[in-house]
Structures are given as C-alpha cells and as structure tokens.
C-alpha positions, 0 to 999 in steps of 0.5 A: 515758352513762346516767343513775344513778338514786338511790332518795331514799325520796320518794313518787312523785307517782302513789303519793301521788295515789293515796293522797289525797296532796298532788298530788290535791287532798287530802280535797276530792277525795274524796266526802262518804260516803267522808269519813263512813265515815272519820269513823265509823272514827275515831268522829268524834261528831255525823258524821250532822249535819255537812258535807263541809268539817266532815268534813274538818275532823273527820278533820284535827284528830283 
C-alpha cells in the first residue's frame, strides 16, 4: 500500500537551507561582505565600522 502524501505547507529543509534558514546555520554561515551588502540595503549606520557578530545583530533588530 502506498504512502499518501499530504502538502503541510511546511518548508523543506533543503528549501529553508537554501534561503539561510534554520537547518544552515542562519546568518553565521554567511560571509561578513554578504552580510554588509544587506546591511547597506536596509541602511544599516556605521556598517563600515562593525564586526560580523554586529552585523548580524544589525540586520536581527531592524
């Protein structure tokens, strides 16, 4: 008998990794000039002076 499969609406996990979601690791996978660029296209002040932990921060609390 075959399995029914049901849609759940859910991400797949290789969907969600692939867009930085929680099975890759989130924004610590990710390089700090990516993270910048992101920064500057939410205009993210004083981005040029700032770490990768403070970019990430940065884009989290926007």
């Amino acid at each position: 008998m075959a399995k029914a499969t049901a849609k759940s609406g859910k991400t797949s996990g290789r969907r969600m990794a692939a867009r930085g979601g929680a099975k890759s690791g989130g924004m610590e996978t990710r390089t700090k000039e990516d993270l910048y660029r992101e920064a500057q296209k939410a205009g993210i002040e004083g981005r040029s002076q700032m770490s990768k932990s403070q970019l990430i921060s940065a884009l989290r609390h926007r």
